[in-house]
gemmi code that builds the backbone of each chain (N, CA, C; Angstrom):
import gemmi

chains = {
    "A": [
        ("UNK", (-6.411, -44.297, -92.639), (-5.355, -44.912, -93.449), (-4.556, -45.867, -92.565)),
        ("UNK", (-4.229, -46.627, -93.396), (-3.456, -48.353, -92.598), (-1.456, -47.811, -92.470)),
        ("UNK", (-1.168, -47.980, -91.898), (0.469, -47.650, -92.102), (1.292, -48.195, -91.417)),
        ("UNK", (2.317, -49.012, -92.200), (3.170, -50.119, -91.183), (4.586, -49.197, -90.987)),
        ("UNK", (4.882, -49.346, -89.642), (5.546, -48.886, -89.397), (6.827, -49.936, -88.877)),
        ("UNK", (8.160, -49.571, -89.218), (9.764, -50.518, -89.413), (10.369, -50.101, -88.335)),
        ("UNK", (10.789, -50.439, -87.209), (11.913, -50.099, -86.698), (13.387, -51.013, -86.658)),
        ("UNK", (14.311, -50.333, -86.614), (15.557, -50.960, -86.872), (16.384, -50.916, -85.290)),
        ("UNK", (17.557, -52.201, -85.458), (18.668, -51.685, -84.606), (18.313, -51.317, -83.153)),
        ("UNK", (18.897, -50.017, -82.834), (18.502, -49.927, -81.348), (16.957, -49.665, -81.091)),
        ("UNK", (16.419, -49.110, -82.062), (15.303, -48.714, -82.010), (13.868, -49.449, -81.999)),
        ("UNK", (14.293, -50.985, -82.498), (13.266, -51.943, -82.557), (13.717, -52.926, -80.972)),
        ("UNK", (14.818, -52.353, -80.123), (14.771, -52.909, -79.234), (14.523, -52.002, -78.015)),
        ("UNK", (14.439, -51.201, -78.145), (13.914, -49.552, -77.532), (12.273, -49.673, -77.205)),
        ("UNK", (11.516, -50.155, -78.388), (10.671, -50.148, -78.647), (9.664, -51.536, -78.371)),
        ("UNK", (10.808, -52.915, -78.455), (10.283, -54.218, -78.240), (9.524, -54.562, -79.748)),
        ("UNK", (9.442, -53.907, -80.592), (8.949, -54.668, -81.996), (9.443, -54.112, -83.096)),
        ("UNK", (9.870, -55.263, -84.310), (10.324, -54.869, -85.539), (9.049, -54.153, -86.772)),
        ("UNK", (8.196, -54.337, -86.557), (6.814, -53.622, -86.812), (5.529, -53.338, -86.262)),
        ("UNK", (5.295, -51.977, -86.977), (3.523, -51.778, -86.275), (2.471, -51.608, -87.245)),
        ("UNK", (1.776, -51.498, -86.970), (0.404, -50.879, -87.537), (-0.002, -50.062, -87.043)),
        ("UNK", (-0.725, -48.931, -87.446), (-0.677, -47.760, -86.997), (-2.065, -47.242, -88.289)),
        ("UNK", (-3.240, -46.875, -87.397), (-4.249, -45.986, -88.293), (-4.018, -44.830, -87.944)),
        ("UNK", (-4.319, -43.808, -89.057), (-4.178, -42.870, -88.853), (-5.137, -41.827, -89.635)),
        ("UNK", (-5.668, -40.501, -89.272), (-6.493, -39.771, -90.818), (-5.950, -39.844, -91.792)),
        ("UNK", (-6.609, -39.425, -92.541), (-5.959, -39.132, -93.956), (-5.161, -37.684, -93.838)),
        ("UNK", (-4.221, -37.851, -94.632), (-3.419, -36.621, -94.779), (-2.645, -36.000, -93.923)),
        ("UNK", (-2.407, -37.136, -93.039), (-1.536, -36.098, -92.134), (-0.326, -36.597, -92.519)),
        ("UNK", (0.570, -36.018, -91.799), (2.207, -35.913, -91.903), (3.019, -37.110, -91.441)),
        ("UNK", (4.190, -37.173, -91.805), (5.017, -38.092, -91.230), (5.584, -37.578, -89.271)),
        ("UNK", (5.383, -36.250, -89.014), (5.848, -35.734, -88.539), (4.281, -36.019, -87.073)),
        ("UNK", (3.885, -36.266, -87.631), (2.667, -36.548, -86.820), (2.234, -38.029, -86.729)),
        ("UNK", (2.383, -38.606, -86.999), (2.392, -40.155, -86.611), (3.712, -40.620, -85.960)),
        ("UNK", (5.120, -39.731, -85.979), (5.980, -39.819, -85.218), (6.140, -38.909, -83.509)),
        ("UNK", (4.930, -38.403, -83.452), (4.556, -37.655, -82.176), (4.184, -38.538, -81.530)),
        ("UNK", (2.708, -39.101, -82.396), (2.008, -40.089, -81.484), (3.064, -41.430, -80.775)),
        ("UNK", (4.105, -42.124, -81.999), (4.732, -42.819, -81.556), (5.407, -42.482, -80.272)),
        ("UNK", (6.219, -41.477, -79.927), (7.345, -40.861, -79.423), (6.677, -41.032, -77.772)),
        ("UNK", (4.888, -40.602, -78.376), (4.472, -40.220, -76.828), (4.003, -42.022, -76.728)),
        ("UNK", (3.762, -42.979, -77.567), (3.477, -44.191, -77.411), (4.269, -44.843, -76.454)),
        ("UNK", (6.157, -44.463, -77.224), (7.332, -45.315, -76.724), (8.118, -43.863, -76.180)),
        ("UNK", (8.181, -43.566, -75.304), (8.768, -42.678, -75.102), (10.456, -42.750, -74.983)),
        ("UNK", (10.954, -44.062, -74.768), (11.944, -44.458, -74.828), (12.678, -43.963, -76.054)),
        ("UNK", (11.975, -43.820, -76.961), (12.180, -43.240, -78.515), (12.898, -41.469, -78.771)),
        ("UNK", (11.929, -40.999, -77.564), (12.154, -39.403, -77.841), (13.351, -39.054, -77.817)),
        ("UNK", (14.490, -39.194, -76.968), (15.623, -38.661, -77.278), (16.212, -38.598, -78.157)),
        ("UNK", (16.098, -39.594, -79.668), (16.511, -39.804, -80.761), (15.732, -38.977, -81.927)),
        ("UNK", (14.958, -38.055, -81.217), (14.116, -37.592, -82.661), (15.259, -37.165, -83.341)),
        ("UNK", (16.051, -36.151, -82.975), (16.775, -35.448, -83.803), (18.146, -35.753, -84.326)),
        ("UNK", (17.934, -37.325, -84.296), (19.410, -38.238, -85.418), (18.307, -39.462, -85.896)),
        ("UNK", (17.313, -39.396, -86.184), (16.856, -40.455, -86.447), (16.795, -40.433, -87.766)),
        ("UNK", (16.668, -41.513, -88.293), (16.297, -41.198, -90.066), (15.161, -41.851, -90.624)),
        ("UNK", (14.497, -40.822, -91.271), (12.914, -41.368, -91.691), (13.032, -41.746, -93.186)),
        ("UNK", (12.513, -42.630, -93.234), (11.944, -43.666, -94.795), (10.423, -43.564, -95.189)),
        ("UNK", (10.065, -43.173, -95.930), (8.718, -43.722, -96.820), (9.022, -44.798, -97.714)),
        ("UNK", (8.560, -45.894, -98.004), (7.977, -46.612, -98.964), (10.259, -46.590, -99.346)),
        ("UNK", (10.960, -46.853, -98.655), (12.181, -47.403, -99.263), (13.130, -46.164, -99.515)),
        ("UNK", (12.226, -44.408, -99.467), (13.629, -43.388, -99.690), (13.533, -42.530, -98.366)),
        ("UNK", (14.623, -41.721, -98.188), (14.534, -41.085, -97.279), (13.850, -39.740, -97.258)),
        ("UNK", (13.105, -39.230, -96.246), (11.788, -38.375, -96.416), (12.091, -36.900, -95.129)),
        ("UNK", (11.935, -36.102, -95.393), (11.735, -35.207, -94.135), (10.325, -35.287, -93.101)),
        ("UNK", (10.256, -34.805, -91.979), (9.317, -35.199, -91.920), (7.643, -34.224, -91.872)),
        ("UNK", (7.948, -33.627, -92.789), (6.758, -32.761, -93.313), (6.701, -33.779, -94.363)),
        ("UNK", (6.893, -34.954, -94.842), (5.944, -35.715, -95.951), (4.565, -35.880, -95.254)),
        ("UNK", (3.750, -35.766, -96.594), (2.052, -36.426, -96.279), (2.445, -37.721, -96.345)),
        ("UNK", (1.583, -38.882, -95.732), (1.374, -40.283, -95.763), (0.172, -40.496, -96.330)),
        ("UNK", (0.041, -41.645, -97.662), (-0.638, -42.096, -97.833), (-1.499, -43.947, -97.147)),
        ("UNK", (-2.454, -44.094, -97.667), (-2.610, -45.225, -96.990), (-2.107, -46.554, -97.534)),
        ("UNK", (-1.553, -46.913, -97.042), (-0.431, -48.198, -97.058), (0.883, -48.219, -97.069)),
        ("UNK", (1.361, -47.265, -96.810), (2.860, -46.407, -96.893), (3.668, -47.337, -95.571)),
        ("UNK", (4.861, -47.640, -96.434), (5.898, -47.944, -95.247), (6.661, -47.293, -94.810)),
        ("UNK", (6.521, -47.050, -93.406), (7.475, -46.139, -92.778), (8.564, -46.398, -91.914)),
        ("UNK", (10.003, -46.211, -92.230), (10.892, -46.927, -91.484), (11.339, -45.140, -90.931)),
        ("UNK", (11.679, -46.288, -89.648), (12.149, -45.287, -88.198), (13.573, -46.134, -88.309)),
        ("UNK", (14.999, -45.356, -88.045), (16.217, -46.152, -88.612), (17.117, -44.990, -87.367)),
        ("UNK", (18.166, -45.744, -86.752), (19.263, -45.111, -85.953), (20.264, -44.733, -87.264)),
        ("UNK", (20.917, -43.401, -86.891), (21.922, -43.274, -87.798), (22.579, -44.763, -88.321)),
        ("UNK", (22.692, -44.567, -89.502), (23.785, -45.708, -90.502), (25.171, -46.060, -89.730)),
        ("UNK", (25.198, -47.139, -89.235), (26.503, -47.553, -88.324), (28.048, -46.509, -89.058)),
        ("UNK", (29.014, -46.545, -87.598), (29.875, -45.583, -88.697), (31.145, -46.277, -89.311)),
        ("UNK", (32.325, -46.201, -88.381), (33.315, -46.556, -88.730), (33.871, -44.835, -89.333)),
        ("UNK", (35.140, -45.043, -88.858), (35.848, -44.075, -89.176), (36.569, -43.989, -90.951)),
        ("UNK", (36.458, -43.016, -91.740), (37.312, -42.844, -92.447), (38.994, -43.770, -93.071)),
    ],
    "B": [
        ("UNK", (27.678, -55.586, -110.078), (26.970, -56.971, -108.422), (26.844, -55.759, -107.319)),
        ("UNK", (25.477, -56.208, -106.842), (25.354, -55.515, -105.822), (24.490, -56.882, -105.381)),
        ("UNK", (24.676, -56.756, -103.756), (24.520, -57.830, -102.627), (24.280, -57.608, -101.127)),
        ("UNK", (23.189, -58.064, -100.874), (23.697, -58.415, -99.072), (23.166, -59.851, -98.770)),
        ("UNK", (24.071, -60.702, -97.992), (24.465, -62.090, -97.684), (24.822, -62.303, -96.565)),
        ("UNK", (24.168, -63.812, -95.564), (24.834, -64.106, -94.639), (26.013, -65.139, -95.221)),
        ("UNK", (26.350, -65.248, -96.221), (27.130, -66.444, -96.463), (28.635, -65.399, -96.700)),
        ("UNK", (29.987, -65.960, -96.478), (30.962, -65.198, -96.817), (30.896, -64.550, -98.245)),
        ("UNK", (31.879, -63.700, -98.398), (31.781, -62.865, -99.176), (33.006, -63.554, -100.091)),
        ("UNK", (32.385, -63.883, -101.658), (33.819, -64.329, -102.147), (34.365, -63.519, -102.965)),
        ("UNK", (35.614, -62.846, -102.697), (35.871, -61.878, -103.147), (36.437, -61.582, -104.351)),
        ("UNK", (37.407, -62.916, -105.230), (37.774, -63.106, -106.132), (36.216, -62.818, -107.271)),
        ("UNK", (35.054, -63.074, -107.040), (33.902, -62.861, -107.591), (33.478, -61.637, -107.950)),
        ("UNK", (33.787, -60.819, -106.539), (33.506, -59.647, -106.723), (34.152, -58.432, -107.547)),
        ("UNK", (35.539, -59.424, -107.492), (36.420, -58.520, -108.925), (36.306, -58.973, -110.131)),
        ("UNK", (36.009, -60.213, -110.087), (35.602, -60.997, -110.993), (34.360, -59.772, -112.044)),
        ("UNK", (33.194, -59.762, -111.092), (31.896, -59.062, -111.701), (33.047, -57.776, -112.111)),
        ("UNK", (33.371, -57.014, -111.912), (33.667, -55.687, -112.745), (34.579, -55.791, -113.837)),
        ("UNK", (35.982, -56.392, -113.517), (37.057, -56.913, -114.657), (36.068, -56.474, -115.791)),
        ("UNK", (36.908, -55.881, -116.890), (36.819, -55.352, -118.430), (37.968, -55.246, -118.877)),
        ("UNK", (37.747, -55.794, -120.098), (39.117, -55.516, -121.041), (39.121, -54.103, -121.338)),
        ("UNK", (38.821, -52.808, -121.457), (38.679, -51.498, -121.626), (39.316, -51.161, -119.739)),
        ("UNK", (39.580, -51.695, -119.201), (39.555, -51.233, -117.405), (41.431, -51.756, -117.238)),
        ("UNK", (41.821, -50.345, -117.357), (43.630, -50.072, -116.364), (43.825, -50.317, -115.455)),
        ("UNK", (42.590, -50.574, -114.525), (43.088, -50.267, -113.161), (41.844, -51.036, -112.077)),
        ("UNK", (41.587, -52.261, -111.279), (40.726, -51.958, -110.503), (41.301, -52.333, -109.029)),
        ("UNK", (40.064, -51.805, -108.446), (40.680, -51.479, -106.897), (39.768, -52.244, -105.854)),
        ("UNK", (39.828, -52.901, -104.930), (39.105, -53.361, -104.614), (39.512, -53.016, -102.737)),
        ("UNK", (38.313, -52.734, -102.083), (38.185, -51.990, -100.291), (37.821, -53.662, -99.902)),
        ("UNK", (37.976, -53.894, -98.728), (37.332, -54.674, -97.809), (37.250, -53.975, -96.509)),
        ("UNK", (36.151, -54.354, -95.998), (35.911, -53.366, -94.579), (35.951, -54.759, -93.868)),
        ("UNK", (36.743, -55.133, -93.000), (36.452, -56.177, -92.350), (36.613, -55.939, -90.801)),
        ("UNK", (36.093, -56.779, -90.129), (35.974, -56.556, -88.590), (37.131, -57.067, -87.572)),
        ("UNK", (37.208, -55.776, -86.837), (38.580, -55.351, -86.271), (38.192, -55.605, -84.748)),
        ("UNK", (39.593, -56.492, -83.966), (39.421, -56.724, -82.460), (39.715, -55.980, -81.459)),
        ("UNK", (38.635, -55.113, -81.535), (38.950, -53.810, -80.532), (38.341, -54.589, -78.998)),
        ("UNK", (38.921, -54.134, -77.753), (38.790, -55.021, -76.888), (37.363, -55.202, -76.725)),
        ("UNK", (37.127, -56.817, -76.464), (35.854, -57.120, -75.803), (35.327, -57.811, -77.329)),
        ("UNK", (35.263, -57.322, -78.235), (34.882, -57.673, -79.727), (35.048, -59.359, -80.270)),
        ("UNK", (34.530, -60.038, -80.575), (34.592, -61.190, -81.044), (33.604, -61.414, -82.668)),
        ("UNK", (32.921, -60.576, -82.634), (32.180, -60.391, -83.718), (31.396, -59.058, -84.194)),
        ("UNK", (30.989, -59.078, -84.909), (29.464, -57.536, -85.045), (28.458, -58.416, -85.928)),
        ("UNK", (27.503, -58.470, -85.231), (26.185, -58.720, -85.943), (25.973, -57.304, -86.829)),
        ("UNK", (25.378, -57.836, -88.123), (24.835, -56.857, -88.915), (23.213, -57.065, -89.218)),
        ("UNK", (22.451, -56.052, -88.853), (21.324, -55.919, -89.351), (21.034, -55.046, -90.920)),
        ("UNK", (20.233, -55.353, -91.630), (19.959, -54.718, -93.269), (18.405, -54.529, -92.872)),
        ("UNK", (17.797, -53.422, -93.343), (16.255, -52.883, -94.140), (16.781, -53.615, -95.483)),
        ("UNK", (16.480, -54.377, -96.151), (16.962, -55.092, -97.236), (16.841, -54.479, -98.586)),
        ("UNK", (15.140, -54.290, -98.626), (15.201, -53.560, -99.553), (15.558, -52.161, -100.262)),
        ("UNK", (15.700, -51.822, -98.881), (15.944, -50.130, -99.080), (17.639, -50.080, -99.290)),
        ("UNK", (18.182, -50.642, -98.773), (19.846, -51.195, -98.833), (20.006, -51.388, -100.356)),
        ("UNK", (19.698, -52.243, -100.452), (19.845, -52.635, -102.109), (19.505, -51.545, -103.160)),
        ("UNK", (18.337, -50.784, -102.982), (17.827, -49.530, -103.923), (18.862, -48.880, -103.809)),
        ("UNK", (19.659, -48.405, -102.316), (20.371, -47.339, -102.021), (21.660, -47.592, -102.522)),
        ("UNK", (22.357, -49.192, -102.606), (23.556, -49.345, -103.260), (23.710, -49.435, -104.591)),
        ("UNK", (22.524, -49.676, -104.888), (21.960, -49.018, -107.128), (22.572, -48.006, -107.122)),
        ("UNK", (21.632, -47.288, -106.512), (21.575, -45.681, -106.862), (23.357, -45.453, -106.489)),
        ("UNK", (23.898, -45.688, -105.807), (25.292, -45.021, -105.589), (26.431, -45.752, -106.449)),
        ("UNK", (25.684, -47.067, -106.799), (27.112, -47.479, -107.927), (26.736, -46.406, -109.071)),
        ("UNK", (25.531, -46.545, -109.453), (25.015, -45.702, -110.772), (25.658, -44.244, -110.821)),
        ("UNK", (25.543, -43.921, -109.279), (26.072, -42.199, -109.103), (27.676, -42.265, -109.242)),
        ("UNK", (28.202, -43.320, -108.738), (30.127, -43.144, -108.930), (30.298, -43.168, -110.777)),
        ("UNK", (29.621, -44.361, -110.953), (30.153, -44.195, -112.505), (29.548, -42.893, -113.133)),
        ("UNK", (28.546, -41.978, -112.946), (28.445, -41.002, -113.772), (29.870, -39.949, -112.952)),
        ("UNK", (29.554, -39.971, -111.821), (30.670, -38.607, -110.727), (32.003, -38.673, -111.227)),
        ("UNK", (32.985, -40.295, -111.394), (33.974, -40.316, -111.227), (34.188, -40.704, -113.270)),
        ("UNK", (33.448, -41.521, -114.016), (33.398, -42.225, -115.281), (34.228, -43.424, -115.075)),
        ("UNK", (33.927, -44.157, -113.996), (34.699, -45.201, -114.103), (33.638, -46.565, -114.932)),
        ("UNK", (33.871, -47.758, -115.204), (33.253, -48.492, -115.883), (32.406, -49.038, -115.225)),
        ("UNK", (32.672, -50.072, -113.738), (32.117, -50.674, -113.427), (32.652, -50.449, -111.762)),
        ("UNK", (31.287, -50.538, -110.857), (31.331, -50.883, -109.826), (30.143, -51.893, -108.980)),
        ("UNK", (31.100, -52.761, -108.229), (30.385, -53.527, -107.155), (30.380, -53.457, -105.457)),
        ("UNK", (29.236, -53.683, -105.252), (29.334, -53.569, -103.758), (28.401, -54.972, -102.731)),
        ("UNK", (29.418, -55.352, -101.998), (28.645, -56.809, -101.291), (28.536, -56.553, -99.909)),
        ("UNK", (27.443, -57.055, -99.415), (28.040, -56.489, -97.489), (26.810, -57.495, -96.748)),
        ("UNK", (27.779, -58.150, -95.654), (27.234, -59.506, -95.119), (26.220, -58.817, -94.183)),
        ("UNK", (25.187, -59.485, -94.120), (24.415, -59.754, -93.086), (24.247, -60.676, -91.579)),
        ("UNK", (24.163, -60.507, -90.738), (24.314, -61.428, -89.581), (25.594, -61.238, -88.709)),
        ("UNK", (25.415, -62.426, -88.015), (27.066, -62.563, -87.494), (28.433, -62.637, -88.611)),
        ("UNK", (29.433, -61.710, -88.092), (30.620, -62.164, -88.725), (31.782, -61.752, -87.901)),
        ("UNK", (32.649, -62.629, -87.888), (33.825, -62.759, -86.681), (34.823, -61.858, -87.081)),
        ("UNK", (35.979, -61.848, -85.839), (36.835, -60.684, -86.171), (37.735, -60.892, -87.359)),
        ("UNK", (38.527, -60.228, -87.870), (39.133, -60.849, -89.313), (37.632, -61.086, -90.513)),
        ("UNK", (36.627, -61.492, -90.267), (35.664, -61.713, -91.433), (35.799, -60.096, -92.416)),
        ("UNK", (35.380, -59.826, -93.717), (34.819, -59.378, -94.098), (33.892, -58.890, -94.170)),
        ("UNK", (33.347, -57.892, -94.031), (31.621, -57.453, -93.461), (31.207, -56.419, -94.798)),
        ("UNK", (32.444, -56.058, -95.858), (31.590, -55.222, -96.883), (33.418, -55.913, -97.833)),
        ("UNK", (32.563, -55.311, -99.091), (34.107, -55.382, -100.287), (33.078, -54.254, -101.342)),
        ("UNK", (34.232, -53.533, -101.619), (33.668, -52.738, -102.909), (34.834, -53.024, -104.075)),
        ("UNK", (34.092, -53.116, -105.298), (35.258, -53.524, -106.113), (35.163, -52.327, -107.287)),
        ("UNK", (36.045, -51.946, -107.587), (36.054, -50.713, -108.601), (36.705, -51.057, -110.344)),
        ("UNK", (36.399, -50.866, -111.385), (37.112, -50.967, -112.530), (36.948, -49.701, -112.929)),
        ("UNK", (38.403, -49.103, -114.208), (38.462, -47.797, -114.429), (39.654, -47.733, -115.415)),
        ("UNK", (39.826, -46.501, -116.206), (40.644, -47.054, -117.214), (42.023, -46.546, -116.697)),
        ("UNK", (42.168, -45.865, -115.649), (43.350, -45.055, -114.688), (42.777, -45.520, -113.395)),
        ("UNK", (43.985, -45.519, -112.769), (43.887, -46.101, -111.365), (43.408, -44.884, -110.391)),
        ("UNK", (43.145, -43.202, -110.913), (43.029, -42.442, -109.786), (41.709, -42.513, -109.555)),
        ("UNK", (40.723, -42.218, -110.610), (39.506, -42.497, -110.763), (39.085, -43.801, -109.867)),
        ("UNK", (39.643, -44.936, -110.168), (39.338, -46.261, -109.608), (39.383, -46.061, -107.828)),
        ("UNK", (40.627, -45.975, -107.689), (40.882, -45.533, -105.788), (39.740, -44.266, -105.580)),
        ("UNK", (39.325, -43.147, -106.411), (38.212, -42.492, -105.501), (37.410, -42.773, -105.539)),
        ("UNK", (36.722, -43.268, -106.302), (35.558, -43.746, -106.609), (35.161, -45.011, -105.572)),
        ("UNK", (36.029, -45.407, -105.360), (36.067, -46.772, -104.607), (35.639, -46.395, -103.065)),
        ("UNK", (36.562, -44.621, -102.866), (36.635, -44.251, -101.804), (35.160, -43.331, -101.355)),
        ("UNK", (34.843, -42.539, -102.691), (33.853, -42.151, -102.476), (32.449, -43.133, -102.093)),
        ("UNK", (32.435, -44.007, -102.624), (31.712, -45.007, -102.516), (31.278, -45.766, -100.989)),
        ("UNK", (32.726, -46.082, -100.611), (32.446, -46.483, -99.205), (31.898, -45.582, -98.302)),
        ("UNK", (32.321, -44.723, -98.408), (32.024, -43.192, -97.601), (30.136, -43.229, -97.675)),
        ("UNK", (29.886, -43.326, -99.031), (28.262, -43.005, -98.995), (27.877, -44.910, -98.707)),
        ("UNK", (28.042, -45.532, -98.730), (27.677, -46.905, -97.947), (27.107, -46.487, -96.212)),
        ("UNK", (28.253, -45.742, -95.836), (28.168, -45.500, -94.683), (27.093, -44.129, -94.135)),
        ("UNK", (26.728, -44.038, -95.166), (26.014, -42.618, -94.696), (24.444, -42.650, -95.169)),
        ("UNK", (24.206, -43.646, -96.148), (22.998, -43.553, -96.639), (22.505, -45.357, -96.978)),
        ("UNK", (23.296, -46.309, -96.540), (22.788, -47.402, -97.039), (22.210, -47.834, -95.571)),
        ("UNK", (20.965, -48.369, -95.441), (20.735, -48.682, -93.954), (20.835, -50.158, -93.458)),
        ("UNK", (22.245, -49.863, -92.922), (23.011, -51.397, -92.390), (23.032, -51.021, -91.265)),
        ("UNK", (22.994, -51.708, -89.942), (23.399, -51.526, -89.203), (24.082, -52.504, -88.233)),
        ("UNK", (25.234, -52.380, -87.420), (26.161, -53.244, -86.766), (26.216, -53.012, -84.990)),
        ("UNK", (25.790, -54.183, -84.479), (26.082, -54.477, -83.101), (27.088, -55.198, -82.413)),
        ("UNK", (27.452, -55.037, -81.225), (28.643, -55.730, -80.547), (28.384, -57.058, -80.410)),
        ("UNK", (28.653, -58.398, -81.252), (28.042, -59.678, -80.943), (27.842, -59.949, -79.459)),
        ("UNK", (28.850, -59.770, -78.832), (29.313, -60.122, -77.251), (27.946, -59.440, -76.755)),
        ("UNK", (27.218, -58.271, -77.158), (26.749, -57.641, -76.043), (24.992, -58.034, -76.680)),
        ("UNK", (24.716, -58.991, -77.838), (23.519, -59.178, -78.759), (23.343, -60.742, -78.889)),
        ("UNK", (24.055, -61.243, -77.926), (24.139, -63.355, -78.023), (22.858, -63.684, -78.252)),
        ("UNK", (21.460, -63.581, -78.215), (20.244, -63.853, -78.696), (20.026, -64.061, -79.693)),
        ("UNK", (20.365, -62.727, -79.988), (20.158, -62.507, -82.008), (20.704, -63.121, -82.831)),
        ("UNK", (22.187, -63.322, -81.938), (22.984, -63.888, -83.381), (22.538, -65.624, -83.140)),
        ("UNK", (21.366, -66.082, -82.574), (21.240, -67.196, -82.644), (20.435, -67.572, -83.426)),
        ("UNK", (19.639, -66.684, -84.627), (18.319, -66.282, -85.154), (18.684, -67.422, -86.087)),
    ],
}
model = gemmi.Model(1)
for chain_id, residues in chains.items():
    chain = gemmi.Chain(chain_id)
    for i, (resn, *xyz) in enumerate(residues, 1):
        res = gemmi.Residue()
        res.name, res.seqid = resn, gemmi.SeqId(i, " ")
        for name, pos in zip(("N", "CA", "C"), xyz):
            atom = gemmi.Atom()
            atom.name, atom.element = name, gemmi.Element(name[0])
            atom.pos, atom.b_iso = gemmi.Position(*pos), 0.0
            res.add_atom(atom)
        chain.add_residue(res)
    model.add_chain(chain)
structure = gemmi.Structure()
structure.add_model(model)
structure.setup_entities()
């Protein structure tokens, strides 16, 4: 399966690109094409656990299956600003 | 009206879009950018499309949460200087309490689920040359 992958913000400069391509089997997880990345860009790993994952435009955990052609955005927390 | 724009934000428009003759009360936020030292601007980056789905879905959710009539939300893209405007939410409602939370609730989920994101211009001079 074909799967473009989005990065945003700090993360597309972490990374050096605003998209990828990325094959992958069928049926695997979101949670597993974000391993491979992590160990790709390792620069990435410290953020697993504030990052926010997108399929195809909503936000996803990452036990979603991926289908083939699915967009996947990798996103730094939503800028803040205080209250 | 829902929006994201590098061009200023005109705001008389944006109250403009909600105004109703049935509407007591509307309220209108501007989030604009503040000169905390070193600051001269914030570049804003947008996922565009997902931004836009996500500010649907949350005008759609205030007017069922709060029953107010109408809400809008605009929020610039790119460079914008200190003093600029960088978001406006505009609220209509037939009581003004409804209008102010809704307005408030609103910004609150902008910030938590719409995917914008903002950099220190000073520290991003490349980008904002795009």
């Amino acid at each position: 399966m074909r799967i473009r992958v989005k990065l945003f913000a700090t993360y597309r400069e972490l990374v050096g690109a605003r998209d990828l391509l990325r094959s992958v089997p069928d049926g695997v997880r979101l949670a597993d094409l974000l391993d491979g990345l992590l160990r790709e860009y390792p620069r990435l790993a410290g953020h697993r656990d504030t990052m926010l994952l997108a399929v195809n435009r909503e936000f996803v955990e990452p036990t979603e299956r991926l289908r083939d052609g699915d967009e996947v955005a990798i996103m730094p927390p939503v800028s803040g600003g205080r209250p | 009206m829902i929006g994201i724009q590098r061009r200023r934000i005109d705001i008389e428009a944006v109250v403009a879009s909600v105004r109703r003759d049935d509407a007591g009360a509307v309220v209108l936020f501007l989030g604009t950018v503040r000169a905390d030292p070193g600051i001269r601007a914030l570049d804003y980056e947008v996922y565009r499309p997902m931004a836009l789905t996500k500010m649907k879905e949350l005008a759609g959710r205030a007017r069922t949460k709060f029953g107010i009539l109408d809400l809008s939300i605009v929020h610039r893209l790119g460079r914008v200087p200190v003093g600029g405007d960088s978001v406006a939410i505009a609220c209509a409602a037939a009581h003004r309490r409804e209008a102010f939370e809704a307005a408030a609730w609103a910004m609150d989920e902008v910030k938590r689920i719409v995917p914008i994101w903002k950099a220190e211009a000073a520290q991003t001079k490349r980008r904002g040359r795009r």
